[in-house]
Each structure stands twice: as C-alpha cells, then as structure tokens.
Backbone as CSV, one residue per row, in Angstrom:
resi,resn,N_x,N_y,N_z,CA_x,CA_y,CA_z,C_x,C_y,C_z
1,UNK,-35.893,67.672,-22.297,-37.322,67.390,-22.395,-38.057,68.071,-21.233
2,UNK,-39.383,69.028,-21.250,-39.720,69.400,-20.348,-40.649,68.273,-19.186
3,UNK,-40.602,68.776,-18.341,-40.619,67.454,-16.986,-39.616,67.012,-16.548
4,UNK,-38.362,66.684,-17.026,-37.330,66.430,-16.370,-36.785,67.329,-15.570
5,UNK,-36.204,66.593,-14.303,-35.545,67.195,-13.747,-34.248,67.701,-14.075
6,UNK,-33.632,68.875,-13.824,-32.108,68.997,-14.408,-31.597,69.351,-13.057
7,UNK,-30.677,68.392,-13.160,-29.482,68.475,-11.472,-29.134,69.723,-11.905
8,UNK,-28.483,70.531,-10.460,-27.771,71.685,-10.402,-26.330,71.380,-10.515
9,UNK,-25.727,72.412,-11.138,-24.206,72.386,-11.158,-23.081,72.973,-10.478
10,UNK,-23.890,73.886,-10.280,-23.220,75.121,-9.432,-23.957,76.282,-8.475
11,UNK,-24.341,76.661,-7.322,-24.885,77.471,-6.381,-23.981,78.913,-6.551
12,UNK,-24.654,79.795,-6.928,-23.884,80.941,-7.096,-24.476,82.471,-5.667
13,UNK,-23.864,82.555,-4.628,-23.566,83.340,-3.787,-23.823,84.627,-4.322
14,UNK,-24.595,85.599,-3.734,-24.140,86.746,-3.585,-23.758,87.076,-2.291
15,UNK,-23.437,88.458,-1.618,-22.366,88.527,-0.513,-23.343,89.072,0.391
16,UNK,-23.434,90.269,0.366,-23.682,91.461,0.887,-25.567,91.028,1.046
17,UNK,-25.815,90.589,2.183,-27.294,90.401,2.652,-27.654,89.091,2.707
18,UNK,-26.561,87.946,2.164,-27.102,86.560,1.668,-26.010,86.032,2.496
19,UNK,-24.555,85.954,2.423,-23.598,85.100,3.153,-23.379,86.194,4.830
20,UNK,-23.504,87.389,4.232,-23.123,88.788,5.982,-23.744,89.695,5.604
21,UNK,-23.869,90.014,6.662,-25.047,91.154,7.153,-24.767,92.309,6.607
22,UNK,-24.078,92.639,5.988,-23.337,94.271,5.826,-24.614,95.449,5.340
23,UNK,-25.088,95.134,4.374,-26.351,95.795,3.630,-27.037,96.660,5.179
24,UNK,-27.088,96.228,6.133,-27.508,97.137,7.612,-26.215,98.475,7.887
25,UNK,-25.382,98.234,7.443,-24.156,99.020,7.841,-23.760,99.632,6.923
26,UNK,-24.218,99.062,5.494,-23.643,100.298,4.481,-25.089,101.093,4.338
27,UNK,-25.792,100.827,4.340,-26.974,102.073,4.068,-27.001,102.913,5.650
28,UNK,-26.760,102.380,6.579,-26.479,103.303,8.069,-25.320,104.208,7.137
29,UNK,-24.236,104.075,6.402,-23.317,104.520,6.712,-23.791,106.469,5.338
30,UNK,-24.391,104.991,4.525,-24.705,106.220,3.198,-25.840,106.865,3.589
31,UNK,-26.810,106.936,4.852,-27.473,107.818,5.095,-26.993,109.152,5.267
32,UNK,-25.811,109.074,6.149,-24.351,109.977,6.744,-23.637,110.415,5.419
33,UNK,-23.409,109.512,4.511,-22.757,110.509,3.344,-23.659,111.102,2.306
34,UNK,-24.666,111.022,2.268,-25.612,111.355,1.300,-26.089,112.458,1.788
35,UNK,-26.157,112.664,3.263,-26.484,114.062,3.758,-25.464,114.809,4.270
36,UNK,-24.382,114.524,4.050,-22.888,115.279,3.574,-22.792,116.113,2.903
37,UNK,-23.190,115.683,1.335,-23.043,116.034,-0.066,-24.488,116.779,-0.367
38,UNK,-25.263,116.588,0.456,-26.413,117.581,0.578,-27.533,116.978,-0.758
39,UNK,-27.332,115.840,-0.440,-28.828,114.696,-0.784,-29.258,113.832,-0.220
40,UNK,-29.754,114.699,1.008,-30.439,113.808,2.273,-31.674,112.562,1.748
41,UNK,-31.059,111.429,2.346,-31.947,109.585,1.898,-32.246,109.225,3.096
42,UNK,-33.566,108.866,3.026,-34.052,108.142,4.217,-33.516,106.554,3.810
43,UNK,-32.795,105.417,5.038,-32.726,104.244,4.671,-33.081,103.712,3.347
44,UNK,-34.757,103.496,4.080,-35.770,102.968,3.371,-35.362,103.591,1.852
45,UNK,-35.410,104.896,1.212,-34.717,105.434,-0.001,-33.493,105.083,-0.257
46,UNK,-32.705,104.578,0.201,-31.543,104.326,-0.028,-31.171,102.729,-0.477
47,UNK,-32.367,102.102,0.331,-32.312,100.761,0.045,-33.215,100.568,-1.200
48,UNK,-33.759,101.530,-1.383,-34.843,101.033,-2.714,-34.097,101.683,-4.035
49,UNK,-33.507,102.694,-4.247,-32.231,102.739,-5.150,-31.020,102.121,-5.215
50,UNK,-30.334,101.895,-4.287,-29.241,101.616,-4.514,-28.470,100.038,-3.564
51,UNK,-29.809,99.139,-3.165,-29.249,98.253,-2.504,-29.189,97.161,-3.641
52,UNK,-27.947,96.067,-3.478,-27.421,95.526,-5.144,-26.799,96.001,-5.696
53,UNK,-26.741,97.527,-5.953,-26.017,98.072,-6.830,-24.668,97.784,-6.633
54,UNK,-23.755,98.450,-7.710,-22.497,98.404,-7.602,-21.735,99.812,-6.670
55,UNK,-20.638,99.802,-6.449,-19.920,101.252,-5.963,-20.007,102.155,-6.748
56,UNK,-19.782,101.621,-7.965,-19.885,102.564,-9.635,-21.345,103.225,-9.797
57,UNK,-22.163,102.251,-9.705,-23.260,103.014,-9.511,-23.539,104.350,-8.881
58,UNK,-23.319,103.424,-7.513,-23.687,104.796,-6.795,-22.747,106.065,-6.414
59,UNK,-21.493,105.690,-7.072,-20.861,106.702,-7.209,-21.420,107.865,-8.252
60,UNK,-21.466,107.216,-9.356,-22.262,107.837,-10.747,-23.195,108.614,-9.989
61,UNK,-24.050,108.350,-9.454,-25.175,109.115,-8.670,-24.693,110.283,-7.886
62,UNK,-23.823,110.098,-7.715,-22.921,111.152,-6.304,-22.588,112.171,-7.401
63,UNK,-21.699,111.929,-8.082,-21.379,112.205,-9.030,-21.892,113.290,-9.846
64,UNK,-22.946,112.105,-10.054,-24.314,113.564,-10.773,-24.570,115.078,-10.127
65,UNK,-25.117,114.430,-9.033,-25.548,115.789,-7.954,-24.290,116.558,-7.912
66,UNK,-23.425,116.234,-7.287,-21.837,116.911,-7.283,-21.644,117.712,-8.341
67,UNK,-21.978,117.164,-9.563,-21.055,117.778,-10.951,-20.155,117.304,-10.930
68,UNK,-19.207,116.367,-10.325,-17.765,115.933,-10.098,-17.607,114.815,-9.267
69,UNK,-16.630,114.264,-9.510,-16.406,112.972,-8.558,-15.975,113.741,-7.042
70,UNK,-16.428,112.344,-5.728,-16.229,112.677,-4.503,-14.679,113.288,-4.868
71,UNK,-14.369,114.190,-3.566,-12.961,114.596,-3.206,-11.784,113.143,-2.648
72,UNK,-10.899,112.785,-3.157,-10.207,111.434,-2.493,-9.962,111.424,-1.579
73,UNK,-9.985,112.686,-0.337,-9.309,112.678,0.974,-11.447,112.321,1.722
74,UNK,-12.441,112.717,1.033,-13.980,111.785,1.648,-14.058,110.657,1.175
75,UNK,-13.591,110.132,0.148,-13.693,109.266,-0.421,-13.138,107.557,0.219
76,UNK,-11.630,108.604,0.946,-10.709,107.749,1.901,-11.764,107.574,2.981
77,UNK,-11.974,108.622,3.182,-12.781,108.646,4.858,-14.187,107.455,5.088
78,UNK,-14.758,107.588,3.851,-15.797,106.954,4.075,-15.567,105.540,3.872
79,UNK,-14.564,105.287,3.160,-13.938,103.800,3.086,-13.943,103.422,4.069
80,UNK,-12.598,104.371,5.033,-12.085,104.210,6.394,-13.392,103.498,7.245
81,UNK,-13.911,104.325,7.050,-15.376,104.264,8.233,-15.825,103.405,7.738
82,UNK,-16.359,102.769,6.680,-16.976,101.136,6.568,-16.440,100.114,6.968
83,UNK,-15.094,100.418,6.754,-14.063,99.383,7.123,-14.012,99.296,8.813
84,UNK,-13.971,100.190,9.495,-14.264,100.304,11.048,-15.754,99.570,11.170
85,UNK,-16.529,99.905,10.329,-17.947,99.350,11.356,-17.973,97.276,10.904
86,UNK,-17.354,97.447,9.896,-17.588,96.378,9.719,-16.427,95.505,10.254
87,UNK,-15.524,96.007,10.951,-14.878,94.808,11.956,-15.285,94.891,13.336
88,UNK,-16.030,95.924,13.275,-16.821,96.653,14.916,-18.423,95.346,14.996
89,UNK,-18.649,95.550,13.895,-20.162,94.561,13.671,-20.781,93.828,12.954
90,UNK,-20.031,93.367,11.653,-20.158,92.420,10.937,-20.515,91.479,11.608
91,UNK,-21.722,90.726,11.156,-21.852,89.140,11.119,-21.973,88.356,10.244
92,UNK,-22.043,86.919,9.877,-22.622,86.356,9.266,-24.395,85.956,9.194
93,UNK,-24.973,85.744,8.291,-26.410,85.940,8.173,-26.913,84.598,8.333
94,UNK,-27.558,84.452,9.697,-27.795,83.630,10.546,-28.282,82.620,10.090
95,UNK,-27.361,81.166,10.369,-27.643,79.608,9.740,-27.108,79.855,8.227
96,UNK,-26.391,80.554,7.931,-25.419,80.318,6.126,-24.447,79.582,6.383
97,UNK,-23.942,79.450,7.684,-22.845,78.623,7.907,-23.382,77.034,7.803
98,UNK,-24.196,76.649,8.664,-25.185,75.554,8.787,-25.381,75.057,7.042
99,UNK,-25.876,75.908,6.263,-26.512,75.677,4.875,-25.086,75.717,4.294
100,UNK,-24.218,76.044,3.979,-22.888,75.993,3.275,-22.444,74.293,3.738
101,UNK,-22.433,74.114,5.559,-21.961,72.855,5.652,-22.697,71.423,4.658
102,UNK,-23.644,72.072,4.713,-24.810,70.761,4.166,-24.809,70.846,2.579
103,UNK,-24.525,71.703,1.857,-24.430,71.604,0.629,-23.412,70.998,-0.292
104,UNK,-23.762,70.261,-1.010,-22.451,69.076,-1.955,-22.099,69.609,-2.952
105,UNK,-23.072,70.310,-3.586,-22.688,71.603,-4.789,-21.437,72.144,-4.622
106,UNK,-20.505,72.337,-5.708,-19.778,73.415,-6.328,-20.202,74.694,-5.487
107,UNK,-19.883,76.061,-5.038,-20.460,77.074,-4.596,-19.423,77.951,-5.197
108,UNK,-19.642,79.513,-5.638,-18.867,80.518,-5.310,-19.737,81.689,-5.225
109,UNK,-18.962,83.093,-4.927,-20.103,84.287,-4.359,-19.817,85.310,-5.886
110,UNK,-20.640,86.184,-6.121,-20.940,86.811,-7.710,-21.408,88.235,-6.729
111,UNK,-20.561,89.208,-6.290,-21.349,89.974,-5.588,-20.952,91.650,-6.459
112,UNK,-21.982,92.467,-6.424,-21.420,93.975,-6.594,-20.340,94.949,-5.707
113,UNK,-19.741,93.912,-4.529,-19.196,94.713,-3.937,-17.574,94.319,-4.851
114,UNK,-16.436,94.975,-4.611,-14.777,94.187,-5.025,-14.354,93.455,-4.234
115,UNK,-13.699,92.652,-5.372,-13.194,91.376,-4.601,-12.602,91.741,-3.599
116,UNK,-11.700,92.739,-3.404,-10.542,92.594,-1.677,-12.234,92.962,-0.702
117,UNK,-12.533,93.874,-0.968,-14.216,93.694,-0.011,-14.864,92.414,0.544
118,UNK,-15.461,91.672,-1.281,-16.006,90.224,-0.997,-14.997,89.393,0.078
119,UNK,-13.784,89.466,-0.011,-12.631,88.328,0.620,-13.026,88.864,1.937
120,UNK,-12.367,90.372,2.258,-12.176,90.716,3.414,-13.516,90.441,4.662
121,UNK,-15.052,90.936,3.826,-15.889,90.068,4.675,-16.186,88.983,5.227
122,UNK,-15.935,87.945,4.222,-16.007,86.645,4.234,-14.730,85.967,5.313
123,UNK,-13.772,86.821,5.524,-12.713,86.134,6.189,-13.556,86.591,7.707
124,UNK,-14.082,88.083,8.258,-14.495,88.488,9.123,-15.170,87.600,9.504
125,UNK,-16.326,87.036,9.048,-17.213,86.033,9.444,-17.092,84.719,9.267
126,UNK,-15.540,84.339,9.067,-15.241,82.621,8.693,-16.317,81.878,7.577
127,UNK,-16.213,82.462,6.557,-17.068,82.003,5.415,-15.528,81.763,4.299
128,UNK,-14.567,82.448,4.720,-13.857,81.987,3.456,-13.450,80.896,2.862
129,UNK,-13.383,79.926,4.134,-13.541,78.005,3.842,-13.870,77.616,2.572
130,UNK,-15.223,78.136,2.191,-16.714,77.782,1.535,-16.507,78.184,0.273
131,UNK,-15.453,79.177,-0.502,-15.566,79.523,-1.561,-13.941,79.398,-2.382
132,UNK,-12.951,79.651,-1.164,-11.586,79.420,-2.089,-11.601,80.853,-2.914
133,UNK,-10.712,80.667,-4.160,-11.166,81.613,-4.752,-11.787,81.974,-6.321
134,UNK,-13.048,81.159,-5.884,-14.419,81.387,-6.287,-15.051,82.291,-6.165
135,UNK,-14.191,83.922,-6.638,-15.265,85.190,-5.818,-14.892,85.880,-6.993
136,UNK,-16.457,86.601,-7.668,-16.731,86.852,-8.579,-17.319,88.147,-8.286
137,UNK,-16.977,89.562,-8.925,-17.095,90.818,-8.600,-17.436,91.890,-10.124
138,UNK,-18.226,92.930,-9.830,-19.197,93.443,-10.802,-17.969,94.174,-11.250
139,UNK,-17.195,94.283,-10.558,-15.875,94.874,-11.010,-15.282,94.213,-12.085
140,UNK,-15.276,92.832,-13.040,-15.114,92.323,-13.940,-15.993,92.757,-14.802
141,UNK,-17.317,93.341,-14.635,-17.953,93.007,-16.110,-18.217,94.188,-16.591
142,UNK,-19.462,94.280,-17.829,-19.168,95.803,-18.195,-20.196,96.149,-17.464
143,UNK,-21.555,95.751,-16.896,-22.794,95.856,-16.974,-22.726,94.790,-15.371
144,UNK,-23.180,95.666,-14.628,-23.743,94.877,-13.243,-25.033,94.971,-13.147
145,UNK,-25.483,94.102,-11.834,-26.871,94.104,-11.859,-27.686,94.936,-11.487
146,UNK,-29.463,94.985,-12.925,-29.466,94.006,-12.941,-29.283,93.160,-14.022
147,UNK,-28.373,93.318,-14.874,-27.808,92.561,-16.148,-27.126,91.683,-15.840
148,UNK,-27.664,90.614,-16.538,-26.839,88.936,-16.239,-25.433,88.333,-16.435
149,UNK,-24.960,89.823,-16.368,-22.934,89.651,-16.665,-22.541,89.067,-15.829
150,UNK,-23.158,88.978,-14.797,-21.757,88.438,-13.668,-22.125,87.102,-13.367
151,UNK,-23.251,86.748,-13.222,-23.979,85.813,-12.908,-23.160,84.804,-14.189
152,UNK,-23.378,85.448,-15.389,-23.547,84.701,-16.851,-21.328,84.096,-16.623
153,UNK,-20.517,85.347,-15.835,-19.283,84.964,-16.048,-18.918,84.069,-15.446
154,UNK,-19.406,83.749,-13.918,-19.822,82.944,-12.973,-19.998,81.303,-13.309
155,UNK,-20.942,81.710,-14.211,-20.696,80.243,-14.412,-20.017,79.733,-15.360
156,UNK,-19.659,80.580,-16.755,-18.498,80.679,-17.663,-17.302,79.926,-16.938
157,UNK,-17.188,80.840,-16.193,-15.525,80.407,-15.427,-15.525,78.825,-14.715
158,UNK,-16.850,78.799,-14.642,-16.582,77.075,-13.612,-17.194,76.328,-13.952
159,UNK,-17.235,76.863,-15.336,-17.530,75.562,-16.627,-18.949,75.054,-16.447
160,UNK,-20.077,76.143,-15.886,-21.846,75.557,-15.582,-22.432,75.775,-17.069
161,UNK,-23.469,75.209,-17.110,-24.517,75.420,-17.748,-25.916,76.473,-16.856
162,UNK,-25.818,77.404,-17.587,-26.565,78.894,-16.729,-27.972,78.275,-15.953
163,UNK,-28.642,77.409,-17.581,-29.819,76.701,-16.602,-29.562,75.818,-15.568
164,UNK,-28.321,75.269,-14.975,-28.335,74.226,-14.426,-27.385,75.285,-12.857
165,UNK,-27.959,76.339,-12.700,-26.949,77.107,-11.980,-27.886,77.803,-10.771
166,UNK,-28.047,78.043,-9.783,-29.026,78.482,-8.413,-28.595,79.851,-8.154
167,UNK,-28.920,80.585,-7.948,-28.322,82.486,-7.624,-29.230,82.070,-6.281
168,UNK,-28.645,82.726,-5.527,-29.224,83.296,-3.938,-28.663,84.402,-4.229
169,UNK,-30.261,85.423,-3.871,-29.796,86.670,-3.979,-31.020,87.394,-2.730
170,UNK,-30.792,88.400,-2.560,-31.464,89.352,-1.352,-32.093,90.841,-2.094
171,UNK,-31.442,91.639,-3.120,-32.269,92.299,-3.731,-33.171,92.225,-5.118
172,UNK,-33.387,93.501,-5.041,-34.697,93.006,-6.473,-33.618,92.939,-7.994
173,UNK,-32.688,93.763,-7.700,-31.809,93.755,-8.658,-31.422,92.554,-9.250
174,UNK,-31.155,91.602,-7.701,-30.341,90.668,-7.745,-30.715,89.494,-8.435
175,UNK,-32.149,89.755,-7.913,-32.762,88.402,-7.997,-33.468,88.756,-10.020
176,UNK,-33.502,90.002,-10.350,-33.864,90.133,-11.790,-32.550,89.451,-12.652
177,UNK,-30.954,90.097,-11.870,-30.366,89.609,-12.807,-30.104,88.543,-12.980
178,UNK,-30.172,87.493,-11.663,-30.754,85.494,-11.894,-31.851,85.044,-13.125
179,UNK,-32.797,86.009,-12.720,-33.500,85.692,-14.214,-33.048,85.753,-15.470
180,UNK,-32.971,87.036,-15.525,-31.976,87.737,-16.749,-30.697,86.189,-17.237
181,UNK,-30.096,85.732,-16.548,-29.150,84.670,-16.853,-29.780,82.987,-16.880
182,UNK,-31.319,83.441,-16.290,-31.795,81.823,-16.916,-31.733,81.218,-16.288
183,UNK,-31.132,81.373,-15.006,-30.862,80.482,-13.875,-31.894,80.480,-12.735
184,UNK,-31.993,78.918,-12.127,-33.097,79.114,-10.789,-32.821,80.298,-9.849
185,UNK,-33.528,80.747,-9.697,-33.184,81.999,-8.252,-33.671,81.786,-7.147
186,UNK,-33.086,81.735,-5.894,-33.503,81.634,-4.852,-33.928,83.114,-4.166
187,UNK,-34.350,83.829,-3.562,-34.835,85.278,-2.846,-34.695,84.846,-1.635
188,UNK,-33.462,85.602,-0.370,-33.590,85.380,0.741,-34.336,86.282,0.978
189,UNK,-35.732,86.628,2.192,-36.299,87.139,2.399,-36.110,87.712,4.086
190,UNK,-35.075,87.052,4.637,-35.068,86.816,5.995,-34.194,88.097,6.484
191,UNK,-33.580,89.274,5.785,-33.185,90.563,6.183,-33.720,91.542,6.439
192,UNK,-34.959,91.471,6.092,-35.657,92.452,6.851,-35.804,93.838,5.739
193,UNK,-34.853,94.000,4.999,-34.766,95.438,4.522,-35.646,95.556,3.115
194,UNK,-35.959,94.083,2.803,-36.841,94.312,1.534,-38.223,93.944,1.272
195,UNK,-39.245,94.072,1.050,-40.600,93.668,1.086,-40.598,92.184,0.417
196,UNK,-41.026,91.331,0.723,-41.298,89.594,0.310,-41.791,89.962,-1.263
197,UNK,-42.671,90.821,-1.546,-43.394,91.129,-2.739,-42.689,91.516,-3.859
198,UNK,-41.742,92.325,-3.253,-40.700,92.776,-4.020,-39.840,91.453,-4.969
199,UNK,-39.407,90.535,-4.163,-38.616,89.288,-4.573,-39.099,88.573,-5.427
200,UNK,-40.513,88.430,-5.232,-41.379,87.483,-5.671,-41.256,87.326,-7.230
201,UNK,-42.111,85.993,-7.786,-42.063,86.518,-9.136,-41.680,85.249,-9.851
202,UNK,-41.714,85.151,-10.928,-41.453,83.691,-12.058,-40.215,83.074,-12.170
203,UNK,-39.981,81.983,-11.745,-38.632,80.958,-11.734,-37.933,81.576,-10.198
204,UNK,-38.350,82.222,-9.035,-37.806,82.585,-8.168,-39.133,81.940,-6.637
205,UNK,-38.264,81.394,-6.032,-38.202,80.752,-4.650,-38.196,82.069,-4.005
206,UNK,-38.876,82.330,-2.787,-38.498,83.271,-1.861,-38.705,82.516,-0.440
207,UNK,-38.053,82.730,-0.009,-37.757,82.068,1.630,-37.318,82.888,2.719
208,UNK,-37.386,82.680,4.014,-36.632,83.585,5.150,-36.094,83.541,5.923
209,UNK,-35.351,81.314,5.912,-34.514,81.253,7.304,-33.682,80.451,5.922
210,UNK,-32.120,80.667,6.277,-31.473,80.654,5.574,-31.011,79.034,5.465
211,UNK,-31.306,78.288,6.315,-31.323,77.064,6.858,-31.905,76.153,6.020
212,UNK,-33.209,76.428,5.922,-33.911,75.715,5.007,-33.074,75.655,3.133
213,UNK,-32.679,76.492,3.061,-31.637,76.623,1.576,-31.231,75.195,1.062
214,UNK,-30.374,74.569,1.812,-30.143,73.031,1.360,-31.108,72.244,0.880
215,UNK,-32.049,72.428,1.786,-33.798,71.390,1.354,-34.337,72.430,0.218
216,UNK,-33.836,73.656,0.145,-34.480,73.741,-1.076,-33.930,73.396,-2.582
217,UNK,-32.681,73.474,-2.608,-32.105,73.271,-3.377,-31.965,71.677,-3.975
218,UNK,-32.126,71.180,-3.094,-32.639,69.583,-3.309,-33.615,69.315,-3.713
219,UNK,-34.962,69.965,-3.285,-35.913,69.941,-3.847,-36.135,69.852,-5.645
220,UNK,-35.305,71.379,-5.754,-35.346,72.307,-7.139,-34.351,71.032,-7.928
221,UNK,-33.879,70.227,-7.277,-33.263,68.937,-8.352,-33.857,67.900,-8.378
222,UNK,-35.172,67.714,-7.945,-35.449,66.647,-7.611,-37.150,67.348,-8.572
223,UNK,-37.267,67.766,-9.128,-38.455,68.358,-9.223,-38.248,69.435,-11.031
224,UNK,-39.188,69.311,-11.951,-38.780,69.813,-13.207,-38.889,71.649,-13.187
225,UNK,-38.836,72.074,-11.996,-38.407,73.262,-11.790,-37.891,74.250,-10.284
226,UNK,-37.416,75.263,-10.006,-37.696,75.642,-8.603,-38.708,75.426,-7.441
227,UNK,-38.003,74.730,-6.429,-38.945,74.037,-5.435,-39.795,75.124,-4.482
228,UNK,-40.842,74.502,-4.856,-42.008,75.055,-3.688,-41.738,75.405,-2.129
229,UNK,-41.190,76.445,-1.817,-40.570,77.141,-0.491,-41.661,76.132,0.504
230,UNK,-42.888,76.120,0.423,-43.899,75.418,1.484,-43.416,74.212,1.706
C-alpha cells in the first residue's frame, strides 16, 4: 500500500569510492596508461567516462584506439603498479568503519572491480569482517553498470526483495544502475571526484560524511520512501 513504510532487507556496498578510497589511485594510475597508448585523459576525463565502469569496459576502449588488445607483458605491468600503490596508499573512506559497526542490516559489496580485487582491498583496509563472502563482481553478469545485473544478482543470491534493498554508490553509473534495479539509492558525495548534481535525482539520497549512513538508512525505514539527507 503506498504510505507504508517497507523495512530494508539488505544494504548493498559498492567498493571502489564507497567502502576505500582507490577511485584516487586508479584514475592517477590511468592518466599514465592512457598517455602510454597515446590517448592522453585529463583525470577529470577519465573520471567522467570511465569511473564505475568495469575493467572490460575500459579495456574495450583501449582496445578500440589500439585496434587490438593491450600487450600481456603492459597489461602485467600496470596490474603490478596498482597493486603497489594500493598497498603503498590505500585507505578506507573515512567513518565506513563507524557506519558498518552501527548497522543491523544484512550487508554485502556489488562492485565493477573482481572479486580477488574487491577481497584484496577490503582485507587492506580491515573491512573484510563486514561482508564474509558477500562480494558480488560485474565479472558475474553479462551487462555491468549502468544496468541493474549486479545489483538485481545481489539480491537474488541473499534472497532480498530489490525494493526492499539500499545501493550506496559514488558514481553516476552507479547510482543509475540502483535505480535501474528499483532499489533505494544512497549517493556518497563525500569523494570529491564527482559533482553533487551529478548524483542527484529521483529515489536517490545524496550525502557527504559517510557516518551519517546508519541515520539514514533508518530513516528510509521508518518513512514511505528514501530519507531526507537534511
């Protein structure tokens, strides 16, 4: 019945900008390979194509320009090198730890990066507690975001009802493909790399200290739709 409230069932994670910081370190890193391959991206361009995306994606893109897939001995390299910065400077995204403790919800993470990735961050920044293995990767579906496959398998697998399901997400992708699946969306806004305006938008919360997340999510159950960030 509309007006009712519908409890949440499940909080669905994305990784990369919402639980750790990485999204600062992989576009540092693809500024450097993009002007490798001789398709020089400013950040800012780099984050407005291809932040959310999948590896596939933006491989496809490489790809294109190339005529051919990367060579496997750059391909290694640039792995190599993410994998260095991100035990060099990974963090967790300040107060997710705080908001994970306080939440009673079910949780798991639905991210475009692969699972040994999703794990391996999450162990870097002691988040792996929080999810078990509840980690859900674009690498399962056919269609990543912003199509509601992963989101939609997400909650398939842990037995939710899609409307009764929360996405925290950080890009525009991310937060379309929460819609796309029907589910409340939360928009962290508090990274810096994406415009507030951008997030914004129908059945989506946008917020910027990650802290507040618990009170919102309480809210959004306590209330016949997504709670008023104010």
């Amino acid at each position: 019945m509309a007006g009712v409230p519908t409890p949440l069932q499940l909080v669905i994670f994305d990784c990369d900008g919402v639980l750790v910081d990485s999204e600062r370190l992989a576009v540092e890193l693809e500024v450097e390979r993009f002007a490798e391959i001789g398709m020089p991206m400013t950040a800012a361009e780099i984050t407005e194509r291809f932040l959310g995306r999948s590896a596939a994606f933006v491989n496809a893109a490489i790809a294109e320009h190339l005529g051919g897939s990367v060579p496997p001995d750059r391909e290694r390299y640039w792995e190599d090198r993410y994998t260095e910065l991100l035990i060099e400077r990974l963090r967790p995204i300040p107060g997710v730890a705080e908001a994970l403790a306080q939440i009673t919800l079910p949780v798991c993470v639905a991210s475009s990066s692969g699972p040994d990735s999703i794990a391996f961050k999450l162990s870097l920044c002691g988040l792996a507690q929080w999810f078990g293995d509840r980690i859900f990767s674009a690498t399962q579906v056919r269609h990543g975001k912003p199509a509601p496959d992963l989101f939609q398998l997400a909650a398939d697998r842990l037995g939710a009802d899609p409307s009764r399901c929360a996405v925290i997400e950080d890009s525009p992708v991310g937060v379309r493909a929460g819609r796309a699946a029907g589910m409340q969306t939360f928009a962290y806004a508090g990274g810096g790399l994406v415009a507030r305006d951008l997030l914004d938008g129908e059945a989506t919360i946008v917020f910027e200290d990650m802290r507040r997340l618990p009170e919102l999510l309480e809210r959004a159950m306590s209330s016949a739709g997504p709670a008023d960030p104010s």
